[in-house]
N, CA, C and O atoms as a GROMACS GRO file, in nm:
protein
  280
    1UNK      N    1   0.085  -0.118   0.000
    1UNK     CA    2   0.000   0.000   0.000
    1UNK      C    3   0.090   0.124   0.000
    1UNK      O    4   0.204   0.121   0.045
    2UNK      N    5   0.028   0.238  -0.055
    2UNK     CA    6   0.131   0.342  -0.083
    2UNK      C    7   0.084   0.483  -0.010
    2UNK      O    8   0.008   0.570  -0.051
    3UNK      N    9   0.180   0.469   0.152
    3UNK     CA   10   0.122   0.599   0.226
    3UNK      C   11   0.012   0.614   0.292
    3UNK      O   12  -0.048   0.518   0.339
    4UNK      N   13  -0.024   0.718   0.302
    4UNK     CA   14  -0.147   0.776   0.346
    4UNK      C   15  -0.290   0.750   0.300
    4UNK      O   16  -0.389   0.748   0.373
    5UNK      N   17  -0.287   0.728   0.155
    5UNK     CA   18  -0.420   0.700   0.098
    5UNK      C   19  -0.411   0.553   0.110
    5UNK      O   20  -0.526   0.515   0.091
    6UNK      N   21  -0.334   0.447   0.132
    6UNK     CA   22  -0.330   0.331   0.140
    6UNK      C   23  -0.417   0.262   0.264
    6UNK      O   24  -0.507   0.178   0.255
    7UNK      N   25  -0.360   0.325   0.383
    7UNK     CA   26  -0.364   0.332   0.485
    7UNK      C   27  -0.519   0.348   0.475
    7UNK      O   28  -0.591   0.250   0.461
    8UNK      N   29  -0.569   0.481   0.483
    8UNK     CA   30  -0.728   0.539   0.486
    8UNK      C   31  -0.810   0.469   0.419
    8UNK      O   32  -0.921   0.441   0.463
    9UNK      N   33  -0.756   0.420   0.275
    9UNK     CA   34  -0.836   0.270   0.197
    9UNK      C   35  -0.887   0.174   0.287
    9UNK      O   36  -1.002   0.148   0.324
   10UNK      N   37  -0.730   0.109   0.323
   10UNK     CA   38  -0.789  -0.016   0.461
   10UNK      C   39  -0.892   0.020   0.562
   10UNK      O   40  -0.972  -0.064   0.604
   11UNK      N   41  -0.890   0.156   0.608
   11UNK     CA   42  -0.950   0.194   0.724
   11UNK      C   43  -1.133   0.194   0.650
   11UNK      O   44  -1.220   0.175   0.735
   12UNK      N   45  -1.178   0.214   0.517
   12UNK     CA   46  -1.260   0.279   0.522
   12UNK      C   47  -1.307   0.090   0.477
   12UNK      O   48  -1.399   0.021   0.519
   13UNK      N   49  -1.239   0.069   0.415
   13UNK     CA   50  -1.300  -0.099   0.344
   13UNK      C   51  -1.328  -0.180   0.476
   13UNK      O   52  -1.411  -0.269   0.489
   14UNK      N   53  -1.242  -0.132   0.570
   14UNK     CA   54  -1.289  -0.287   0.686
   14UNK      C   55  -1.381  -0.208   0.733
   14UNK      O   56  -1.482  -0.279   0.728
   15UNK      N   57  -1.421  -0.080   0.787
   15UNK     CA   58  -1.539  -0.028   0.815
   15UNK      C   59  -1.639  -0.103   0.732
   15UNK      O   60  -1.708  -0.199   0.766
   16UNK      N   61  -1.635  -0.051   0.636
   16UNK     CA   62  -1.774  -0.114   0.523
   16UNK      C   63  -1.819  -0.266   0.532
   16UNK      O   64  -1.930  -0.317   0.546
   17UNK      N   65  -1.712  -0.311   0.522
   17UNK     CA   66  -1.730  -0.471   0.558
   17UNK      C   67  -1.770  -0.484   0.698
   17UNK      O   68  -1.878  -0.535   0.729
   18UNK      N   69  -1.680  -0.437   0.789
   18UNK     CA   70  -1.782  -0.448   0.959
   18UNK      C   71  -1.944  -0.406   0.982
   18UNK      O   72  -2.043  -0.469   1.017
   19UNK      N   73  -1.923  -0.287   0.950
   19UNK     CA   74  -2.087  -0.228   0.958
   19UNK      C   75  -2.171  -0.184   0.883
   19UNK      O   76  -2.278  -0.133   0.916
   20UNK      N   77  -2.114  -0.204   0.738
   20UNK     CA   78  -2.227  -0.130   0.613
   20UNK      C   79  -2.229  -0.301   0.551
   20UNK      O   80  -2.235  -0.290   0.428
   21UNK      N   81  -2.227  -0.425   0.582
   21UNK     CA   82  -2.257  -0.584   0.473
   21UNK      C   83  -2.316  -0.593   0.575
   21UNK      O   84  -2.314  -0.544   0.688
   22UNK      N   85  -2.392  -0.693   0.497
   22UNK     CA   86  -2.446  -0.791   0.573
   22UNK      C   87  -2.476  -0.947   0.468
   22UNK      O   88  -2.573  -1.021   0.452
   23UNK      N   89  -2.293  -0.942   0.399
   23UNK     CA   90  -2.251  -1.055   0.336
   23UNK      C   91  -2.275  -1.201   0.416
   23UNK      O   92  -2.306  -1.166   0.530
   24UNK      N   93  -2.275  -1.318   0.411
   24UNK     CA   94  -2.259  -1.413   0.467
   24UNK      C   95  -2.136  -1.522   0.348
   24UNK      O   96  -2.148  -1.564   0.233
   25UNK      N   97  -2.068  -1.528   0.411
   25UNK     CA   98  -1.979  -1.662   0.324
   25UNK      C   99  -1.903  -1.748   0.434
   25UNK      O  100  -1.834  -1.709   0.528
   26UNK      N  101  -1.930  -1.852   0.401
   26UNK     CA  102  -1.879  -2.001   0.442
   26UNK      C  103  -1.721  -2.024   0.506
   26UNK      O  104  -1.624  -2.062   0.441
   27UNK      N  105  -1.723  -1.991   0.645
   27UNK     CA  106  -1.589  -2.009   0.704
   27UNK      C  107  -1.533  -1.901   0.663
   27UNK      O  108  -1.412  -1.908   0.645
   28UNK      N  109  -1.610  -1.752   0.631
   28UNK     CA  110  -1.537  -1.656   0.665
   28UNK      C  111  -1.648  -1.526   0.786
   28UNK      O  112  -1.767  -1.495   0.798
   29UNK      N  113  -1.562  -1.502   0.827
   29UNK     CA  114  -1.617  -1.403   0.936
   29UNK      C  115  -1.588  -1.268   0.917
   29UNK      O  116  -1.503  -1.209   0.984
   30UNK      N  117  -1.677  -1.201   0.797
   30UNK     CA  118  -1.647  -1.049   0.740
   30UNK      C  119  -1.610  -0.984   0.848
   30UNK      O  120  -1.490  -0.968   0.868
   31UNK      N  121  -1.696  -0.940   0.932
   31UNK     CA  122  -1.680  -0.867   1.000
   31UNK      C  123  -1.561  -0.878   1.103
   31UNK      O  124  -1.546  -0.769   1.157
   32UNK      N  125  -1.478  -0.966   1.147
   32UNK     CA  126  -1.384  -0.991   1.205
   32UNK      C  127  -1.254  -0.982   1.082
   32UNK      O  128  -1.136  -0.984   1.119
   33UNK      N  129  -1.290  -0.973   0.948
   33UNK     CA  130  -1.176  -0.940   0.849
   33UNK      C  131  -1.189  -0.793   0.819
   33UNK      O  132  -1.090  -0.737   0.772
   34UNK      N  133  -1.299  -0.722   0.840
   34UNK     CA  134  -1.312  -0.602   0.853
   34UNK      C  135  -1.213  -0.493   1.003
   34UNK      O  136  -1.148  -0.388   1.010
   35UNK      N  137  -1.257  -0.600   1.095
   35UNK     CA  138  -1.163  -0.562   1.188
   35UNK      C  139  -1.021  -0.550   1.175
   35UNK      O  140  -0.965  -0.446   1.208
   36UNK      N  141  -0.956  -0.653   1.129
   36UNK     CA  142  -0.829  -0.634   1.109
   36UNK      C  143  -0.798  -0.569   1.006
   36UNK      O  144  -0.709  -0.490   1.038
   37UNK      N  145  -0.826  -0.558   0.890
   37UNK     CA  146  -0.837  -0.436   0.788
   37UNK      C  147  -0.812  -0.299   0.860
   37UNK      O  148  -0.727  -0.217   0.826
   38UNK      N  149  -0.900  -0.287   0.963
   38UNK     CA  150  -0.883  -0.146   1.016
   38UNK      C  151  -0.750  -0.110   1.117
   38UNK      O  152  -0.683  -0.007   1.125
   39UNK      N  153  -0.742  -0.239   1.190
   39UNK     CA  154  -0.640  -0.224   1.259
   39UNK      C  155  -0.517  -0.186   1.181
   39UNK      O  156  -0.451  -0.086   1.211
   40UNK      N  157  -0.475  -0.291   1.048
   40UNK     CA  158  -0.388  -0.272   0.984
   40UNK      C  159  -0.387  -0.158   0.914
   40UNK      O  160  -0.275  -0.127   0.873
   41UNK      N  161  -0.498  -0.067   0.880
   41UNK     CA  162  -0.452   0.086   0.873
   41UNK      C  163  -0.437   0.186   0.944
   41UNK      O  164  -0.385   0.293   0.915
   42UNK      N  165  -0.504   0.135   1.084
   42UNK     CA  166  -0.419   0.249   1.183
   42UNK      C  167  -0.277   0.219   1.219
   42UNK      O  168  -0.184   0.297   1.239
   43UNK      N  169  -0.282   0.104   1.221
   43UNK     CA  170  -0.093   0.036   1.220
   43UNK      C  171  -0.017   0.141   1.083
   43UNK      O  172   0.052   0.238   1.111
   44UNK      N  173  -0.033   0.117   1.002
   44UNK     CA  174   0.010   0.173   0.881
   44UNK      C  175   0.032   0.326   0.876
   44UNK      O  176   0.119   0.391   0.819
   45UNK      N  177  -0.102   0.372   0.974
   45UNK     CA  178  -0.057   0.520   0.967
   45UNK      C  179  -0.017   0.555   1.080
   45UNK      O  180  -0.020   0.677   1.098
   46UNK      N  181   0.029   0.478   1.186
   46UNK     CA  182   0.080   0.514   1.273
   46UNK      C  183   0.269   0.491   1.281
   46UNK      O  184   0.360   0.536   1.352
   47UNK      N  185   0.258   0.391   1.162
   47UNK     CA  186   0.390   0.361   1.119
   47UNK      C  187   0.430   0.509   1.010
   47UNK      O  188   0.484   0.615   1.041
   48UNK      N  189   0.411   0.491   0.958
   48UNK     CA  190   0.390   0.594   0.862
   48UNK      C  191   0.411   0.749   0.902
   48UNK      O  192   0.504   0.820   0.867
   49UNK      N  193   0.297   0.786   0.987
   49UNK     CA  194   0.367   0.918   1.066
   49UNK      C  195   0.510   0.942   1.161
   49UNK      O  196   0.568   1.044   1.198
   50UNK      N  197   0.540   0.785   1.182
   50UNK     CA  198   0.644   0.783   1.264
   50UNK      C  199   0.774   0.838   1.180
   50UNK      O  200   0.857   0.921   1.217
   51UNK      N  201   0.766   0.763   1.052
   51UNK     CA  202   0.883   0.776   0.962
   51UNK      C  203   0.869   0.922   0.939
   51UNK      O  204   0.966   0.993   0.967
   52UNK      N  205   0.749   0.985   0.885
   52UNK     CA  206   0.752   1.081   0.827
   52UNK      C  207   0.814   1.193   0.931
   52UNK      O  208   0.887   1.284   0.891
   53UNK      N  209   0.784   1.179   1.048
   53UNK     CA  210   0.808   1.279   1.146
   53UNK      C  211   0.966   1.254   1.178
   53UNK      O  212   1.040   1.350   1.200
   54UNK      N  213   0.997   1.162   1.179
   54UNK     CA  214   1.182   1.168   1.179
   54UNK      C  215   1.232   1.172   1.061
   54UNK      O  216   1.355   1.176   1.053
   55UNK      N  217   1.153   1.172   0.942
   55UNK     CA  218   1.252   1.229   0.837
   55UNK      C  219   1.243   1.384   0.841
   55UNK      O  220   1.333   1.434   0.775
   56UNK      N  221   1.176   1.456   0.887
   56UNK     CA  222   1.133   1.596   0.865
   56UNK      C  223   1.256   1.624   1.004
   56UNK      O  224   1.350   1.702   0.985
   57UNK      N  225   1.245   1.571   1.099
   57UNK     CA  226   1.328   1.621   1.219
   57UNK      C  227   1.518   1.624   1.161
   57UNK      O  228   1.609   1.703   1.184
   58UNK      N  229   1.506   1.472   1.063
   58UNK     CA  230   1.672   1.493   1.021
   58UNK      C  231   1.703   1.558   0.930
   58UNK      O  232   1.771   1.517   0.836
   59UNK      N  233   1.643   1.711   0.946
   59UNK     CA  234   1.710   1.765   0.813
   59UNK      C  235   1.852   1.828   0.868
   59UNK      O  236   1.884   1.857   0.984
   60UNK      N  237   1.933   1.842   0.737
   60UNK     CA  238   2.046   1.866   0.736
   60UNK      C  239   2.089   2.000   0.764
   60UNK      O  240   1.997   2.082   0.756
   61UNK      N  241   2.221   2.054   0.801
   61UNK     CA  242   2.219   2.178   0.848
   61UNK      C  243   2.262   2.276   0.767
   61UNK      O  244   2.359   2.230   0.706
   62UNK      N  245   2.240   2.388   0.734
   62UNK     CA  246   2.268   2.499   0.623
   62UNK      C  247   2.379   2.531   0.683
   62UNK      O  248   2.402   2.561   0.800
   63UNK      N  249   2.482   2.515   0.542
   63UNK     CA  250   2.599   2.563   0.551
   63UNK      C  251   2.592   2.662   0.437
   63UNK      O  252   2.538   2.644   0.328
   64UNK      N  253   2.676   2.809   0.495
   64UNK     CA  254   2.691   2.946   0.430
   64UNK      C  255   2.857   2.936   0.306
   64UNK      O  256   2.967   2.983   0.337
   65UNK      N  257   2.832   2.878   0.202
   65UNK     CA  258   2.992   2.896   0.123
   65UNK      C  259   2.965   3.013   0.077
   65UNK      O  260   3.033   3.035  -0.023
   66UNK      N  261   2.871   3.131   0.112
   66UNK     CA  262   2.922   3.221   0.025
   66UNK      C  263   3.030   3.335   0.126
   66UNK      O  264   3.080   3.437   0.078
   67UNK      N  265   3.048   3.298   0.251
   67UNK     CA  266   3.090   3.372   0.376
   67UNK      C  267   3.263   3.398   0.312
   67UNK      O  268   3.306   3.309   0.239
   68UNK      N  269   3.343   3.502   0.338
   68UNK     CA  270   3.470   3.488   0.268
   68UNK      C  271   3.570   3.424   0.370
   68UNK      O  272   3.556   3.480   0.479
   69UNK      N  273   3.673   3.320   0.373
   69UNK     CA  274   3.743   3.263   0.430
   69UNK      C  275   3.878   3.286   0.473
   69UNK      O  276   3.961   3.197   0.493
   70UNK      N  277   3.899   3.426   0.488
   70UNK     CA  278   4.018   3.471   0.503
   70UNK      C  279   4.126   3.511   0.645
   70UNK      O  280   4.240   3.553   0.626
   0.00000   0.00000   0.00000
């Protein structure tokens, strides 16, 4: 999955499957695959903000070459 919209995908599909079906199929339990769907996109964006927030913290430091060196 790619990011942020990946993430919010999972979140909105296992919703739908938990509380907007009312599918029935044979040895599967939608609504308990809906659950983990969701979990795995708050996982995702909680992974996700993690990275994003320490790549923004390691930025590099401005160095001045135009200063004269004499």
């Amino acid at each position: 999955m790619g990011g942020i919209g990946g993430c919010i995908t999972l979140i909105v599909v296992g919703a739908t499957l938990t509380f907007a079906s009312d599918w029935q199929m044979d040895g599967v339990n939608l609504d308990v695959v809906g659950l983990i769907m969701m979990g795995a996109g708050l996982l995702g964006l909680g992974v996700y903000a993690s990275v994003l927030r320490r790549r923004r913290a390691a930025a590099l430091p401005i160095v001045d070459e135009t200063r004269d060196r004499t």
